[in-house]
Structures are given as C-alpha cells and as structure tokens.
C-alpha positions as a Markdown table, in Angstrom:
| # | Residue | x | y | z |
|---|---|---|---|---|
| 1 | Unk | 25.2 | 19.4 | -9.8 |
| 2 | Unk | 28.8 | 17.3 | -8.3 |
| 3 | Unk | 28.7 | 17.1 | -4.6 |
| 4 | Unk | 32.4 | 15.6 | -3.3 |
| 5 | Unk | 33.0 | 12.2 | -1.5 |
| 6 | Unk | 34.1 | 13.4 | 2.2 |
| 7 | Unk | 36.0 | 11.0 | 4.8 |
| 8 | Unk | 34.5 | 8.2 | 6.2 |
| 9 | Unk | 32.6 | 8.1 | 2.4 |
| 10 | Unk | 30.5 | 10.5 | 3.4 |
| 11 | Unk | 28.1 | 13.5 | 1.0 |
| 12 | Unk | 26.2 | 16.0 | 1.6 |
| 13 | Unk | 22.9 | 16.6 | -0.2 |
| 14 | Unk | 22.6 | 20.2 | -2.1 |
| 15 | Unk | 20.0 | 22.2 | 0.4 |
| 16 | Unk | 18.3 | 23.1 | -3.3 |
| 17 | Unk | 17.8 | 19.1 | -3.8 |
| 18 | Unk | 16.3 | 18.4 | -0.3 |
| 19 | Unk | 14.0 | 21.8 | -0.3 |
| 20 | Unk | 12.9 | 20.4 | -3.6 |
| 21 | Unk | 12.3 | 17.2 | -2.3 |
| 22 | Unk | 10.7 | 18.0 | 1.2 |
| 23 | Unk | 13.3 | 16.3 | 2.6 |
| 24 | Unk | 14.8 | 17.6 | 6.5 |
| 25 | Unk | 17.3 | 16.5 | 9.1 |
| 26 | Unk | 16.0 | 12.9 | 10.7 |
| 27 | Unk | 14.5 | 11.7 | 7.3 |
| 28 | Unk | 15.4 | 8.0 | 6.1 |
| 29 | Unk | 16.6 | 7.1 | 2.3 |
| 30 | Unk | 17.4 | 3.8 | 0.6 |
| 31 | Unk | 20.2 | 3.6 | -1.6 |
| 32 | Unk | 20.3 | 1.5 | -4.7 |
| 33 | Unk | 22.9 | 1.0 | -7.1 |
| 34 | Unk | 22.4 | 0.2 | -10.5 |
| 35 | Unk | 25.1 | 0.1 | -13.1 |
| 36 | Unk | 27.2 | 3.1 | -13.3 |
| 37 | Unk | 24.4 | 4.8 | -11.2 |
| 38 | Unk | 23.4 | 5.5 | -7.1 |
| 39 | Unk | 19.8 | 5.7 | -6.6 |
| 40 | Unk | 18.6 | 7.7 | -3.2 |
| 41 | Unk | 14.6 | 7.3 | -2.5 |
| 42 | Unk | 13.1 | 9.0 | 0.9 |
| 43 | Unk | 10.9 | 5.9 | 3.0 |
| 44 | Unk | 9.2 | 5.9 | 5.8 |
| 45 | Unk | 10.5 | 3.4 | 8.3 |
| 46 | Unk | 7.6 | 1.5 | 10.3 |
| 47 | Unk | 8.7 | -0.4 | 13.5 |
| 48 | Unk | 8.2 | -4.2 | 13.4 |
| 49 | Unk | 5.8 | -4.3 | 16.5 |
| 50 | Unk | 3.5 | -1.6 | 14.5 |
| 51 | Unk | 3.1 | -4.2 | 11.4 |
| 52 | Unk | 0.6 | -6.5 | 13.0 |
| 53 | Unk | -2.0 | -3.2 | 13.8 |
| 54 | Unk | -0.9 | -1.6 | 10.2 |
| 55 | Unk | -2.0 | -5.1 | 8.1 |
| 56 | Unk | -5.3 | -5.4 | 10.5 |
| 57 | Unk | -5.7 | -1.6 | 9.1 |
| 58 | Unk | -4.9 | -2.6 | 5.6 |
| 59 | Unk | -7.3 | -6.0 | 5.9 |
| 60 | Unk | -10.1 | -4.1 | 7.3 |
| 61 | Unk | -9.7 | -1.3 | 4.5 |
| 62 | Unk | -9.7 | -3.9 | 1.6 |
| 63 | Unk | -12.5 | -5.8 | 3.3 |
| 64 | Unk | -14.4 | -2.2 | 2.9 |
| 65 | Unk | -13.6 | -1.8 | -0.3 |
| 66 | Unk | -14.4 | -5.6 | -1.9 |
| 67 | Unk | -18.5 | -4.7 | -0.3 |
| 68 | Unk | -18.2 | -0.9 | -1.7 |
| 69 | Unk | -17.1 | -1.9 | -5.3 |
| 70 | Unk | -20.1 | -4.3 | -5.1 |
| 71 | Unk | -22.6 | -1.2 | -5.3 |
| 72 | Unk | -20.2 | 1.2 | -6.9 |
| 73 | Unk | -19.5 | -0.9 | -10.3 |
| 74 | Unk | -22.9 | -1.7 | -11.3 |
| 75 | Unk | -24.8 | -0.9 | -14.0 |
| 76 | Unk | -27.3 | 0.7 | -11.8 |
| 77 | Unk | -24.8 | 3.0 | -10.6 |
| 78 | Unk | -23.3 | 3.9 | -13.8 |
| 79 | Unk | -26.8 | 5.4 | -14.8 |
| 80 | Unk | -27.4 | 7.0 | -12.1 |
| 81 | Unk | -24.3 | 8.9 | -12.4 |
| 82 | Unk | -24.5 | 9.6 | -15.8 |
| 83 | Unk | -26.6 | 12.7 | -15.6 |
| 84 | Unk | -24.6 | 14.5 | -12.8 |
C-alpha cells in the first residue's frame, strides 16, 4: 500500500486501513518514529481535569480487587471450583 506526501506534509489514510481499524473522522493517533519506520497508534485523549475522578476510579477498582483476590485465590476456592 504507498500513500503520497501532500503539501503542508500532509497523507491520507487508505479508507480499507481505517475500516479495518475502526478508525473515523475526529479520532486521535500518536506518531512514533523508529529507524527507517513511522509508527501511527489510535489513543484516547482524556482531559487533565478528568484525571483526578479517573485515578479515584482506578484506586477504588484496585482496592476491590486486592479484598476479592483474598477469597478468590485460596485453596478453598480452588476446590470448590474444581468440580464445576
């Protein structure tokens, strides 16, 4: 697949590559370059004010999950799952 370098540096994406990747107008990518090669990955952008709420998310779901492995790796629990 050769797409051409436009003016102002710009490319366009084959529609075949962003169909296959899910990929539609308004979506982000980083670009990496790495030797002789130009990496594109899609991200998700989060705004800086939504971090705070996002780590007190990401706390609370870790919290939950240190008490929940607790019960879930036990020997206890391996036997009774072992009949299922």
């Amino acid at each position: 697949m050769l797409i051409e370098i436009r003016k102002k540096n710009q490319i366009t994406l084959p529609s075949e590559l962003t169909k296959q990747l899910g990929l539609k107008e308004g979506d982000m990518l980083s670009i990496e370059a790495s030797n002789d090669k130009i990496l594109l990955k899609p991200v998700i952008v989060i705004p800086k004010e939504d971090l705070p709420c996002l780590h007190e998310k990401m706390e609370n779901y870790l919290a939950s999950e240190k008490v929940l492995k607790k019960d879930w790796l036990s020997p206890e629990e391996d036997e009774a799952w072992a009949n299922l």
